[in-house]
C-alpha positions in Angstrom: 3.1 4.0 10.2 -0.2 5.2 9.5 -3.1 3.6 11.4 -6.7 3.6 10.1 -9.8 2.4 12.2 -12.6 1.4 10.4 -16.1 0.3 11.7 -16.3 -3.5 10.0 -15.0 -5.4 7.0 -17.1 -3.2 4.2 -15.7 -0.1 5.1 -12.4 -1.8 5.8 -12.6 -3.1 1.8 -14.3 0.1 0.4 -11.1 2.1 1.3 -8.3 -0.3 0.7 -9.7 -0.7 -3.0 -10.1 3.3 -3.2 -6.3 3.3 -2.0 -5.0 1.0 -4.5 -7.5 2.0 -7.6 -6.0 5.7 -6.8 -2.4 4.7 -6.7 -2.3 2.5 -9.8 -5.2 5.3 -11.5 -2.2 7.9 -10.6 0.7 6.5 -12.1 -1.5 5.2 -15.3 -2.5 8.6 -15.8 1.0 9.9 -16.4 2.2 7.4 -19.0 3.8 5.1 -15.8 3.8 1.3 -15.4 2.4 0.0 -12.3 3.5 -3.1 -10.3 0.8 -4.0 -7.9 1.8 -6.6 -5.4 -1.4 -9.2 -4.6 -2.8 -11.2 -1.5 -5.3 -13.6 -1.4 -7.7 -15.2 1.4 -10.8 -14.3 2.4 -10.0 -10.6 3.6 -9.6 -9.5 0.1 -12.4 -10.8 -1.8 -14.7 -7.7 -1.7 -11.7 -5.5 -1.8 -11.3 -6.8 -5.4 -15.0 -6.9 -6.4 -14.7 -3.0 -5.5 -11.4 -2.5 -7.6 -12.7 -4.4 -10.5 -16.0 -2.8 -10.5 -13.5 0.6 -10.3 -11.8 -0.1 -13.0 -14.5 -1.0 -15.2 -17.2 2.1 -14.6 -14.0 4.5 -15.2 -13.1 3.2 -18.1 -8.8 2.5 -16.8 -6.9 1.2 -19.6 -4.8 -1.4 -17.9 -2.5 -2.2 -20.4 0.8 -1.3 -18.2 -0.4 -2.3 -14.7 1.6 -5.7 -13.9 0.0 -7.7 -11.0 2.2 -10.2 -8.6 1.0 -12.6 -6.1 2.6 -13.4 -3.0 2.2 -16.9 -3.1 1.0 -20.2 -4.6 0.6 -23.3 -3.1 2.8 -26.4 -4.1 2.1 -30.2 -4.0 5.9 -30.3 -3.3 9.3 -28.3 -3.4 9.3 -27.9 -7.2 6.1 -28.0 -8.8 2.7 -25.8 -7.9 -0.6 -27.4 -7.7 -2.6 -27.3 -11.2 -4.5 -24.0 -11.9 -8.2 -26.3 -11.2 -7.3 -27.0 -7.7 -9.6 -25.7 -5.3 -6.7 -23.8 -3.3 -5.2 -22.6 -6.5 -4.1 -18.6 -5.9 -4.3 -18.3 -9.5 -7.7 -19.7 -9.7 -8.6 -17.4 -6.8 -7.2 -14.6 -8.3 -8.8 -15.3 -11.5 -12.3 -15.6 -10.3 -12.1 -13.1 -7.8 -10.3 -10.5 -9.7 -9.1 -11.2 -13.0 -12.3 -12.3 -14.6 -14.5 -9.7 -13.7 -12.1 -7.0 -15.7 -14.0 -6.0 -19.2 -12.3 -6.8 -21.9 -11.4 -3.2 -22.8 -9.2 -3.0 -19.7 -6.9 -4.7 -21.7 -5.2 -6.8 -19.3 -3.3 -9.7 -20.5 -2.7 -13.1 -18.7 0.9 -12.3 -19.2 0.8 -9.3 -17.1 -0.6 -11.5 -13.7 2.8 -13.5 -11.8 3.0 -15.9 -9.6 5.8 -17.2 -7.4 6.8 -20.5 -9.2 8.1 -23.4 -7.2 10.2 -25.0 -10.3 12.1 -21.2 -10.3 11.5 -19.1 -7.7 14.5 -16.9 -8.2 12.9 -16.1 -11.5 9.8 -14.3 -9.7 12.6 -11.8 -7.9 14.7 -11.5 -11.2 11.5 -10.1 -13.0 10.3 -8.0 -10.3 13.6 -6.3 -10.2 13.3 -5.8 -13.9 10.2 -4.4 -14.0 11.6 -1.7 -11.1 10.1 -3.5 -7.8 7.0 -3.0 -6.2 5.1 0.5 -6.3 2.2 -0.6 -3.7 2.1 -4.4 -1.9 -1.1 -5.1 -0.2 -0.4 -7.7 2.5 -2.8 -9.6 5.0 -1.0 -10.9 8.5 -1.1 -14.3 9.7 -2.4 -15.3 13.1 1.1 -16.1 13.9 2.4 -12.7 12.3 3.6 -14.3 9.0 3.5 -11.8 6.2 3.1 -13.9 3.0 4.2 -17.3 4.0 7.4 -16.0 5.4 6.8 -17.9 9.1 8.0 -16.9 12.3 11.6 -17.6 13.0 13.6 -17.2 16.2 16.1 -15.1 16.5 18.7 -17.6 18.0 18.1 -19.2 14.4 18.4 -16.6 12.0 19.4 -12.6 12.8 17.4 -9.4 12.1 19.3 -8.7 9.0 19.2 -12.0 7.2 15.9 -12.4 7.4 14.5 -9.0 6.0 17.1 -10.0 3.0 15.4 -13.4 2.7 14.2 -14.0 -1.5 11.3 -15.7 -3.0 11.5 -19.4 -2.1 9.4 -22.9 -1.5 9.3 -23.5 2.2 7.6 -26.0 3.9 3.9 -24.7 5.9 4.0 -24.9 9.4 1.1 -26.4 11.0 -0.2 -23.6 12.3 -0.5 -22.2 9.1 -2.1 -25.3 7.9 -4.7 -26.0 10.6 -5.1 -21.9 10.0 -5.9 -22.3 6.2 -7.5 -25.7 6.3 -10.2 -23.7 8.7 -10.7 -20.6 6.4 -10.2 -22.0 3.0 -10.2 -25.3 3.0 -14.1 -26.2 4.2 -12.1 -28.0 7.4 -11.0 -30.7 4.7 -6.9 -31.3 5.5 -6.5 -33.5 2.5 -7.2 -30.3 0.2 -4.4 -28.2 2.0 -1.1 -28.3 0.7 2.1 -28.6 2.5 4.0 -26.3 0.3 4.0 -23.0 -1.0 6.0 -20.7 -3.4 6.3 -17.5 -1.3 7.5 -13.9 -2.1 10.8 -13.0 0.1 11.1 -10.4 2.7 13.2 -8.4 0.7 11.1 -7.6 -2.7 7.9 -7.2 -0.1 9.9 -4.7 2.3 11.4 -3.2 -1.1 8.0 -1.6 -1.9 7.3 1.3 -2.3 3.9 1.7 -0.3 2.6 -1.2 2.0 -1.2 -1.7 2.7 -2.0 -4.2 5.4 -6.0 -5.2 6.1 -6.8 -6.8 9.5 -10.3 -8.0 10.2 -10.2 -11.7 11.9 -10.5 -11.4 16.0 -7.1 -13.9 15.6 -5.5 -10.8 14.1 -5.7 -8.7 17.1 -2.8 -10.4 19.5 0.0 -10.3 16.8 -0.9 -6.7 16.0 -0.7 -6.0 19.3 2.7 -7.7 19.9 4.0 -5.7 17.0 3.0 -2.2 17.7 3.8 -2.8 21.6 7.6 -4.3 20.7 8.4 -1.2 18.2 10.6 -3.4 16.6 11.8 -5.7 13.9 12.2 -9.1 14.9 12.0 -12.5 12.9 9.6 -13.9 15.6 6.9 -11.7 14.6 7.3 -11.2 10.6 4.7 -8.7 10.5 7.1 -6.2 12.6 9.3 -5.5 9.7 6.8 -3.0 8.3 6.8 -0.9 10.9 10.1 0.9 9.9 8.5 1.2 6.2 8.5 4.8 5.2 4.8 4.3 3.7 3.0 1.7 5.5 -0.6 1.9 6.3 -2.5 -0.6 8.6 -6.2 -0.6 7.8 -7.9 -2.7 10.8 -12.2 -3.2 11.6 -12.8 -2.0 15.1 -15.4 -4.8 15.2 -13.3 -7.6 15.2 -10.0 -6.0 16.7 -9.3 -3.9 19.6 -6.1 -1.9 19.1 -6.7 0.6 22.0 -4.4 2.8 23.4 -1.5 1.4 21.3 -2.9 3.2 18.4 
């Protein structure tokens, strides 16, 4: 694990794009595909104004970079909410990220995925095709979900089985939902969904570089229960990253106090 300690959330999203834009710019370069694994929420938004605006000045033909999201939201176990609602990750992702690419990136619709609710086995099934994640940038939960891959215990569900765990539609907890309604959702509950298509353990874990951003005070206590335990554990989702052989955490030492774990 590779821990990074920045002073606030622009620095915090100044590297993480620089990260990224290099690893995709890297493989590009050589005649590669890239397969860029994608969070949403408000941690990421000037990380993508940054990349975009990266992309564009220097001119990156983005022809074979293929983007997947983590999640979408879903108004029930088979069907995700419309592209126009407010929540919508592909309306986020598309005003936040997609949009603002020039035409002459050439990057298609096609090449952005998304978890899909009526088929979620699909999502793994083409990820594996397209040789599995090269870089998945992640966010963490205030309960230490990665995705929306919630807190188990162990009595439920062993260390093994749930690091093998696919893309599925689960339920939200109500944690999650109070959490989102909060950040997201203007504190209106009605907008919130009680679904969501969600990439598995197992195609996250499977990449080859993860990139985690913390910069909410809420982040602090799960990144301190992770870092403390040392170990992988259902209970605390985040905690299967640790044994990655290329995970960096990227936290703002204005908001989060990691001291002397790290």
């Amino acid at each position: 694990m590779k821990v990074q300690k920045v002073n606030d959330y622009q620095t915090m999203s100044q590297i993480g794009a620089d990260i990224i834009y290099d690893a995709v710019v890297s493989a590009l370069s050589q005649g590669k595909h890239f397969n860029l694994g994608l969070a949403t929420g408000l941690t990421m938004i000037e990380l993508y104004r940054i990349l975009a605006e990266k992309f564009n000045k220097n001119k990156i033909d983005l022809s074979r970079l293929q983007t997947w999201n983590l999640d979408e939201y879903a108004s029930d176990e088979h069907h995700a909410v419309p592209h126009d609602h407010p929540l919508s990750y592909w309306k986020y992702m598309h005003e936040k990220l997609f949009s603002h690419f020039e035409a002459e990136r050439n990057f298609k619709e096609e090449q952005a995925h998304f978890p899909d609710p009526a088929d979620p086995a699909k999502f793994d099934r083409e990820l594996a095709a397209a040789g599995g994640l090269d870089l998945q940038l992640l966010g963490i939960g205030f309960n230490g979900h990665i995705a929306f891959n919630e807190p188990e215990k162990e009595s439920d569900i062993s260390v093994e089985a749930y690091g093998e765990l696919p893309t599925r539609v689960l339920p939200l907890t109500q944690e999650t939902i109070d959490q989102n309604t909060a950040l997201t959702a203007g504190g209106n509950s009605s907008l919130m969904p009680r679904y969501a298509a969600t990439t598995g353990m197992k195609p996250i874990l499977a990449s080859k570089k993860e990139l985690l951003l913390a910069c909410f005070t809420q982040q602090e206590a799960p990144l301190r229960t992770m870092i403390s335990g040392n170990r992988a554990t259902p209970e605390l989702p985040a905690s299967y990253l640790l044994k990655h052989p290329d995970f960096t955490l990227i936290y703002t030492a204005d908001k989060i106090n990691l001291e002397p774990l790290v």
